[in-house]
C-alpha positions as CSV (number, residue, x, y, z in Angstrom):
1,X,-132.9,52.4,25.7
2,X,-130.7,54.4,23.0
3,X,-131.6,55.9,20.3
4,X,-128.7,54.4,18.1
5,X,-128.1,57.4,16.5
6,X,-125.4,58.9,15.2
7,X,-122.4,57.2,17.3
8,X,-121.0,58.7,20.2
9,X,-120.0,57.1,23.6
10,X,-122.6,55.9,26.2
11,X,-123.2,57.4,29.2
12,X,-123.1,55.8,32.4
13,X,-126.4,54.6,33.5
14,X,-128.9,51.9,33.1
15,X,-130.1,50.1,30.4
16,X,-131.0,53.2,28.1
17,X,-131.8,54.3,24.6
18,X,-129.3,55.7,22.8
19,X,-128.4,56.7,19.5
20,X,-124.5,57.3,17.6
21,X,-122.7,60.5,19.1
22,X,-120.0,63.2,17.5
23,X,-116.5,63.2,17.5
24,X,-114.0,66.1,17.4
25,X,-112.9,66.2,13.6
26,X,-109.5,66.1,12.0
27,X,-107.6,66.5,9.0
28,X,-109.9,68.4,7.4
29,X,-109.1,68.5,3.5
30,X,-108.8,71.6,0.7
31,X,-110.0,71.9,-2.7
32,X,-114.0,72.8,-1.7
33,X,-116.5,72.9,-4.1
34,X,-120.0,74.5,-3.3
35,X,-123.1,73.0,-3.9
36,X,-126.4,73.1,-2.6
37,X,-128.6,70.5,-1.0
38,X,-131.9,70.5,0.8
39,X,-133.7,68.6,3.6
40,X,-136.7,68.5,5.0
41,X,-139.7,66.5,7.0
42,X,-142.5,64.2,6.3
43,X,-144.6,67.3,4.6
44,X,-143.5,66.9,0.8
45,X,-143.7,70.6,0.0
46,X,-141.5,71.3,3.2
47,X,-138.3,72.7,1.2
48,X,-139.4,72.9,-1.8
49,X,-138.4,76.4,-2.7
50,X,-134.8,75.7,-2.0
51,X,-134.9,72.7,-4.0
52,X,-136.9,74.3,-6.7
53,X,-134.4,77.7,-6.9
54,X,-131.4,75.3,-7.3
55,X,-130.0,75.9,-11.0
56,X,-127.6,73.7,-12.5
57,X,-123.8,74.7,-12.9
58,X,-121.0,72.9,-14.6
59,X,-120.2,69.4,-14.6
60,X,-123.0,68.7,-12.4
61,X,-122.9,70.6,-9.8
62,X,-125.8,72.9,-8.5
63,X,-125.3,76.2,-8.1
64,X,-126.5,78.4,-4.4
65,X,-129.9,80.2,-5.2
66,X,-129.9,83.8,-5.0
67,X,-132.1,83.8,-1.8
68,X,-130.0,81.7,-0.3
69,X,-126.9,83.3,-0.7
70,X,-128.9,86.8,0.5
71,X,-129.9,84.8,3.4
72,X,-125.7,83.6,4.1
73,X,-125.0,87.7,3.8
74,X,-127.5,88.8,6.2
75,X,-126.0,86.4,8.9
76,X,-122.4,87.8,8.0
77,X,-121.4,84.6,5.8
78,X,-120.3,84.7,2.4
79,X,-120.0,81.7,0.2
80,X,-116.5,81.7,0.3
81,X,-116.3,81.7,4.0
82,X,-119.2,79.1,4.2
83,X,-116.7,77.1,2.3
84,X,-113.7,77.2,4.5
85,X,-115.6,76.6,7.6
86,X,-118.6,78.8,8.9
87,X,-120.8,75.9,8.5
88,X,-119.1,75.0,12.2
89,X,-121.2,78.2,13.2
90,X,-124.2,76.7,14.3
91,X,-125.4,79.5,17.2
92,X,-125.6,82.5,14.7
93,X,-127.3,80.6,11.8
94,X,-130.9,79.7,13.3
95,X,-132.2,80.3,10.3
96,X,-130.8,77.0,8.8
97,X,-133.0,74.9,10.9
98,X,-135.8,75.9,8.6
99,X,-135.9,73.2,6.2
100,X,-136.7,75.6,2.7
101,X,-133.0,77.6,3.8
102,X,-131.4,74.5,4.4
103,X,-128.3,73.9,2.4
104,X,-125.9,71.3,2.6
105,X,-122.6,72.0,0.0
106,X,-120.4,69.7,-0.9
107,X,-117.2,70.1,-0.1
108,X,-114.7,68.7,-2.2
109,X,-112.4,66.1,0.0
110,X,-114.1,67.1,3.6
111,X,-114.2,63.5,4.1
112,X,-111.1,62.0,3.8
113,X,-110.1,58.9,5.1
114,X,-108.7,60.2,8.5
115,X,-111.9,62.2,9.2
116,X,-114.1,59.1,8.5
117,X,-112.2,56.8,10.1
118,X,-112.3,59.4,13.5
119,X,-116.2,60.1,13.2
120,X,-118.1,58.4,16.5
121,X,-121.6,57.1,17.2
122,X,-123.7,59.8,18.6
123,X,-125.5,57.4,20.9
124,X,-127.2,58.4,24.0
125,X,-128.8,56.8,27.1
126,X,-132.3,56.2,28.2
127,X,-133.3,55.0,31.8
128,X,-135.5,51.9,31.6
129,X,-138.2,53.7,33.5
130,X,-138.5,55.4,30.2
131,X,-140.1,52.6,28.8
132,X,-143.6,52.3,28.6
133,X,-143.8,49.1,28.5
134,X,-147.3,48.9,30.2
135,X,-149.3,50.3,26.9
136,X,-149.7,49.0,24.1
137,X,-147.6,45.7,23.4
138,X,-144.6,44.8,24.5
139,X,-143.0,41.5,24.8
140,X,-140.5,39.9,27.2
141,X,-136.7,41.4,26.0
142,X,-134.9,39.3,24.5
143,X,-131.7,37.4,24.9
144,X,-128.6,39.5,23.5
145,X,-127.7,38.1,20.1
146,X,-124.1,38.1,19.7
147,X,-123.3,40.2,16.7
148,X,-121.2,39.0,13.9
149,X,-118.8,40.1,11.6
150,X,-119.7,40.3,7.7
151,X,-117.2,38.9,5.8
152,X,-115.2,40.9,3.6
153,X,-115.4,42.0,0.4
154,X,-118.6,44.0,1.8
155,X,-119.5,44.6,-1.6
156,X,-119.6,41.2,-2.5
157,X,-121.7,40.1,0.4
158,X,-123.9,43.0,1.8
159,X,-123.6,45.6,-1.5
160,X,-126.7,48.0,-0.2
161,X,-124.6,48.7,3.3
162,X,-122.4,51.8,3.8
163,X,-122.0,54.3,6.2
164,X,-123.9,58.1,6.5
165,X,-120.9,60.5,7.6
166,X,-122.2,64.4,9.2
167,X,-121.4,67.3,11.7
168,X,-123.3,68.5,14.5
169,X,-122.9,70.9,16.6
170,X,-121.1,68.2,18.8
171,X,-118.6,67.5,16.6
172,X,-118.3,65.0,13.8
173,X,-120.3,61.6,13.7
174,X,-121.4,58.3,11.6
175,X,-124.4,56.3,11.5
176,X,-125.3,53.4,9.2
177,X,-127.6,53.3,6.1
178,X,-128.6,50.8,3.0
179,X,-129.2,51.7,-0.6
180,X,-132.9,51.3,-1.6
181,X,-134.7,51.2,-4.8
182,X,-136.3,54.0,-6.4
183,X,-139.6,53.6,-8.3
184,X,-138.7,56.5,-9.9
185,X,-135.9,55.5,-11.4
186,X,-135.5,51.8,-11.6
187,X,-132.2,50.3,-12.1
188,X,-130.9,53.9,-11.4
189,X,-131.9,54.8,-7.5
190,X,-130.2,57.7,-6.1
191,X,-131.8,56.6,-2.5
192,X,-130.6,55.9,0.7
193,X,-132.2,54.6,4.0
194,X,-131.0,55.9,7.2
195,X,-132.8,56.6,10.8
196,X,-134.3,60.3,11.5
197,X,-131.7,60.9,14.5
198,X,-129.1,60.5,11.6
199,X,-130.0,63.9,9.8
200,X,-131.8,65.8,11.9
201,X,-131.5,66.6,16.3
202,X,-135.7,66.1,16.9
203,X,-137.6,68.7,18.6
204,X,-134.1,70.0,20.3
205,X,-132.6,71.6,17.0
206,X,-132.5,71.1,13.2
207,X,-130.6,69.8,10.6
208,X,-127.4,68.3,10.4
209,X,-124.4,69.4,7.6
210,X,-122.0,67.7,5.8
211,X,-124.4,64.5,5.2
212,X,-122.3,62.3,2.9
213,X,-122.9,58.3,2.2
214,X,-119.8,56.3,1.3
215,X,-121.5,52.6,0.6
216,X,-119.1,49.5,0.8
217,X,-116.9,51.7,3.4
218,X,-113.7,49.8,4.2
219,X,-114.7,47.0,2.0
220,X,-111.8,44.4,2.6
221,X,-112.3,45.0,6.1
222,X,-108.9,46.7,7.0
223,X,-107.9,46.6,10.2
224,X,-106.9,49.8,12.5
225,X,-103.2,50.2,11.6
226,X,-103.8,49.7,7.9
227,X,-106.4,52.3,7.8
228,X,-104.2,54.8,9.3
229,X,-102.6,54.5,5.9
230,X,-105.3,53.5,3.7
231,X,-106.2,55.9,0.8
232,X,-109.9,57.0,0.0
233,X,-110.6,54.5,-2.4
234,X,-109.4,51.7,-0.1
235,X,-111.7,53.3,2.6
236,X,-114.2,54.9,-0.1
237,X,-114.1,52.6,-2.9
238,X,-117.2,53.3,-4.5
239,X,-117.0,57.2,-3.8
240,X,-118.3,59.5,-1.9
241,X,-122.0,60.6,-2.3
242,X,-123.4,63.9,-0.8
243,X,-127.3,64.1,0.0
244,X,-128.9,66.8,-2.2
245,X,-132.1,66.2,-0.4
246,X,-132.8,64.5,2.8
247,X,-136.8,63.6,4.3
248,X,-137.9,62.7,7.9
249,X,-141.2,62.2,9.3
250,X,-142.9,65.3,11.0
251,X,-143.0,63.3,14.6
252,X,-139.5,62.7,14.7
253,X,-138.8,66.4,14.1
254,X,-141.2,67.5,16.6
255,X,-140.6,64.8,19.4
256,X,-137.6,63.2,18.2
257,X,-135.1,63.9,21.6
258,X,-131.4,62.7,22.4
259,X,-132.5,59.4,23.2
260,X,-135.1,59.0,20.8
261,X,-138.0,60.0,22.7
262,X,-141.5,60.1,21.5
263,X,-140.5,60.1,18.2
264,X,-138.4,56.8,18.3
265,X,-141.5,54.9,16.5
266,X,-141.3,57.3,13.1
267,X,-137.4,57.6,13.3
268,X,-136.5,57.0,10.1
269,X,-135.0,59.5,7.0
270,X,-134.6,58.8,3.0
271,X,-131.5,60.8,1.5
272,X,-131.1,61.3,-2.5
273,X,-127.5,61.4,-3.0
274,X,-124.8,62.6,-5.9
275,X,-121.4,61.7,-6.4
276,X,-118.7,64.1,-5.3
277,X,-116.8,63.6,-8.0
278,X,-119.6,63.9,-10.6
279,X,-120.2,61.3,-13.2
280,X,-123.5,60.0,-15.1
281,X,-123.9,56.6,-13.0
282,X,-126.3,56.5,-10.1
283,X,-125.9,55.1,-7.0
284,X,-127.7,51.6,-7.5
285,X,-125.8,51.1,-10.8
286,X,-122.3,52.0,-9.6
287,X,-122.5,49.6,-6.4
288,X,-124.8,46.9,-8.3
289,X,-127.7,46.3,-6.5
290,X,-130.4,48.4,-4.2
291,X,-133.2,47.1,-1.5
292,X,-136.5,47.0,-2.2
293,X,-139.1,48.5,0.7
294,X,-141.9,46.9,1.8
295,X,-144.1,48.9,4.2
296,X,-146.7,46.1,4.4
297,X,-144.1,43.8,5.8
298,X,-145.3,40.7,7.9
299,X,-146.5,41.4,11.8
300,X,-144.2,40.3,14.3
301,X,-145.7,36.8,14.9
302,X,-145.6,36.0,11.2
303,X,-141.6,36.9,11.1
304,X,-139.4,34.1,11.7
305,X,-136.5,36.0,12.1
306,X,-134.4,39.4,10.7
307,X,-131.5,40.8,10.1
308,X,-129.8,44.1,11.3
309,X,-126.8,45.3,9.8
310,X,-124.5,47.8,10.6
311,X,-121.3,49.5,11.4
312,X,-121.2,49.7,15.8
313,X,-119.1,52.2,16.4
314,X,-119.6,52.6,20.4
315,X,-117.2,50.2,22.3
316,X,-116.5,47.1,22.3
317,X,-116.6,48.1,18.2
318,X,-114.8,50.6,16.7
319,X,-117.1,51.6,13.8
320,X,-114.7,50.5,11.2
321,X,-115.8,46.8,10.3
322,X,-119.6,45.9,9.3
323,X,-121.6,43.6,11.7
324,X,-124.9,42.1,11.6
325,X,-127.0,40.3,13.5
326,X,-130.1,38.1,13.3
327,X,-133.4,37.1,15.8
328,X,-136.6,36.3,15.7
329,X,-138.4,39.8,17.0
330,X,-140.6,40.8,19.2
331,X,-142.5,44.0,20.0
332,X,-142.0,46.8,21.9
333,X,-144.5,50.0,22.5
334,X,-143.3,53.1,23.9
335,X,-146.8,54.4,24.1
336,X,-150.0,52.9,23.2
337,X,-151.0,55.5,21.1
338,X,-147.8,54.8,18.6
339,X,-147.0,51.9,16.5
340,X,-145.4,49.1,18.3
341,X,-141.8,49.2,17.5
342,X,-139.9,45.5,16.2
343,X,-136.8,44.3,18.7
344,X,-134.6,41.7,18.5
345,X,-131.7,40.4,20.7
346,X,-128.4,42.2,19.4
347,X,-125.1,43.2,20.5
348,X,-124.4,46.1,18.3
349,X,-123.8,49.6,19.7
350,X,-124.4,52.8,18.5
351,X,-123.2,53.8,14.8
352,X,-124.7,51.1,14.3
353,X,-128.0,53.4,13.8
354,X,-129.6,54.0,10.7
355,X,-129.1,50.6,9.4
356,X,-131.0,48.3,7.6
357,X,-133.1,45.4,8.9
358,X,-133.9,42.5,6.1
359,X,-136.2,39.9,6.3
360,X,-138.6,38.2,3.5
361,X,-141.4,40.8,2.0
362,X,-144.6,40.5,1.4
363,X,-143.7,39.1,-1.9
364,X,-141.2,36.3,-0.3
365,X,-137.8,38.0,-1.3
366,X,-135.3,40.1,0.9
367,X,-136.7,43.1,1.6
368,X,-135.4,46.3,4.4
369,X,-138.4,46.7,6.7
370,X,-137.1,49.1,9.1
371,X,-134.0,50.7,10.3
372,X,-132.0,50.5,14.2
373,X,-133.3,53.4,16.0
374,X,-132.7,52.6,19.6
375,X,-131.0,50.3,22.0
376,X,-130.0,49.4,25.9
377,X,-126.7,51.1,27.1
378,X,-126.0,47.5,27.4
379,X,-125.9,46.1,24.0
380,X,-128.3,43.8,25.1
381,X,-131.0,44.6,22.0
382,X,-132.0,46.5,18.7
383,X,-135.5,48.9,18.3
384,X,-136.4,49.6,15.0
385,X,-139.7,51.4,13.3
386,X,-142.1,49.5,11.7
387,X,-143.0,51.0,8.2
388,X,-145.9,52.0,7.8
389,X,-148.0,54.9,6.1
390,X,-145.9,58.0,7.5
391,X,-142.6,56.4,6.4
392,X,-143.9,56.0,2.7
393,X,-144.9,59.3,2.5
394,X,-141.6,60.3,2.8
395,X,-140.1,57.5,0.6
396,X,-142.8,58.3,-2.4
397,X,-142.4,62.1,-2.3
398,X,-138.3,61.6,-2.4
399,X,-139.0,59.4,-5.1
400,X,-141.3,61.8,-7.0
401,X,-138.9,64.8,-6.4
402,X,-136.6,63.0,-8.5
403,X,-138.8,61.2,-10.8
404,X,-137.0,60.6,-14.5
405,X,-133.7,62.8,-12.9
């Protein structure tokens, strides 16, 4: 099984986990402009202080807290040098992984076109033997499911889907992710679904930088060539939005692991975004449309089918074109003492992580249910979280953060 994290290329073996994996990047841009962003887990007052301290500049923007820029002098880094690349530093600034000194700037045109085009799937292998498929319940895997290819415009047919862009310390890499809507703020949401492996490493390290969504990317479906020339708004139509705060569950930080691990069932994240370039519309109103959650959504043998939706970035895909796919589930448990984890048959590698699965809520319309967490080395299936109690902790207290903001 894989953790179908961030994309990167599958390792040899046999059928495994395995999440979305880095890429070296390239043509990185100029013109940076520093904000600050937190993240943190499931515990709502985890990073509060940084979030709190954050003081709004001009046009927008959010200026570093004092404490935070001590904290960058003490380890040698000054903003200006954060700016033109000792973020890449990730052995001297331990410090970071501590979600209240997390920061996560924007940086004016980091993610151009060439870097987002070259970002892989950091997804990783898991032996089957890994599987506990004794405990708990677990039903017979299912036949792969062919994945298919959403038709273009993207926006006009799947407008929540887009792509989650970051760096590790492995290099650059992509997962998937579907605008949600915000309680908060309806009409208005500034949330962003995504899987736990796609902001932060588990119990092996901490946070990821550079977290940016770009919904509707590639949107007319361009193909390889014509993206080596495309601008940003061809690639990046409807901008580029940086997370100012990002939430995962406490299990997948302390057991999350490379292929998902014991933290596979509660890997899942909520991001709040802002535009790069600034502006007064929020995410839901400048793409047109946001999924509702339902975390009382139907057991598996009340669900006729759902659908996963992504962008696979592991071979035979390049991570370029959205793809989707769509199965009756079934269940898998990885320990008994876990929720039981949905599956359905599906094709779709890693980068395809993080993204959405839709079937009918509890009220009868679309609704995303969980997110693709892991997978076979194969390509034969999808995992995904079922969302329960843990994950809505997380989704209510991003919500309330930014209640009426």
């Amino acid at each position: 099984m894989r953790s179908i994290r961030p994309s990167f290329t599958s390792r040899r073996g046999r059928s495994a986990r395995r999440r979305t994996s880095p890429v070296p990047l390239v043509a990185l841009a100029a013109a940076l402009v520093l904000t600050v962003t937190a993240c943190e887990s499931g515990d709502s007052e985890a990073g509060a202080d940084a979030g709190a301290s954050a003081v709004a500049g001009g046009e927008g923007k959010i200026t570093i807290p004092d404490d935070i820029k001590d904290k960058l002098k003490e380890h040698g880094i000054d903003i200006d040098k954060w700016k033109n690349g000792a973020w890449k530093n990730w052995d001297r600034d331990d410090w970071l992984r501590e979600a209240k000194d997390y920061i996560n700037p924007i940086i004016e045109g980091l993610w151009d076109p060439d870097r987002m085009r070259d970002a892989e799937d950091p997804d990783r292998g898991v032996d089957d033997s890994d599987l506990s498929g004794d405990q708990g319940v677990t039903d017979p895997t299912p036949q792969p499911v062919d994945a298919q290819a959403v038709s273009p415009t993207y926006h006009a047919n799947a407008p929540e889907a887009g792509k989650v862009f970051f760096d590790s310390p492995e290099g650059t890499m992509v997962c998937s992710a579907t605008v949600v809507q915000d309680p908060a703020n309806p009409g208005k949401s500034n949330m962003v679904w995504t899987a736990g492996h796609c902001v932060h490493a588990g119990k092996s390290g901490g946070w990821y930088r550079n977290i940016a969504f770009v919904p509707s990317y590639n949107d007319k479906a361009l193909g390889s060539s014509a993206l080596e020339s495309a601008t940003r708004e061809q690639v990046a139509p409807y901008g580029v939005w940086w997370a100012d705060w990002a939430q995962t569950s406490d299990q997948w930080i302390d057991q999350g692991g490379p292929t998902g691990g014991e933290g596979a069932p509660y890997d899942f994240a909520v991001l709040h975004v802002k535009p790069e370039a600034g502006g007064g519309k929020s995410l839901e109103e400048t793409v047109g449309s946001a999924l509702p959650v339902d975390f009382n959504a139907p057991a598996v043998p009340d669900v006729d089918s759902m659908k996963a939706i992504g962008y696979p970035a592991a071979a035979p895909f390049d991570g370029q074109k959205l793809y989707q796919c769509q199965d009756q589930p079934g269940r898998l448990s990885l320990s008994a003492s876990d929720p039981t984890m949905y599956r359905i048959g599906c094709t779709m590698t890693g980068g395809s992580s993080g993204g959405g699965w839709i079937t009918a809520g509890s009220d009868g319309k679309p609704a995303l249910v969980s997110n693709t967490s892991i997978g076979p080395v194969d390509a034969g299936w999808l995992a995904g979280p079922r969302l329960g109690k843990e994950a809505k902790t997380i989704f209510d207290g991003v919500s309330e953060k930014f209640a009426g903001r």
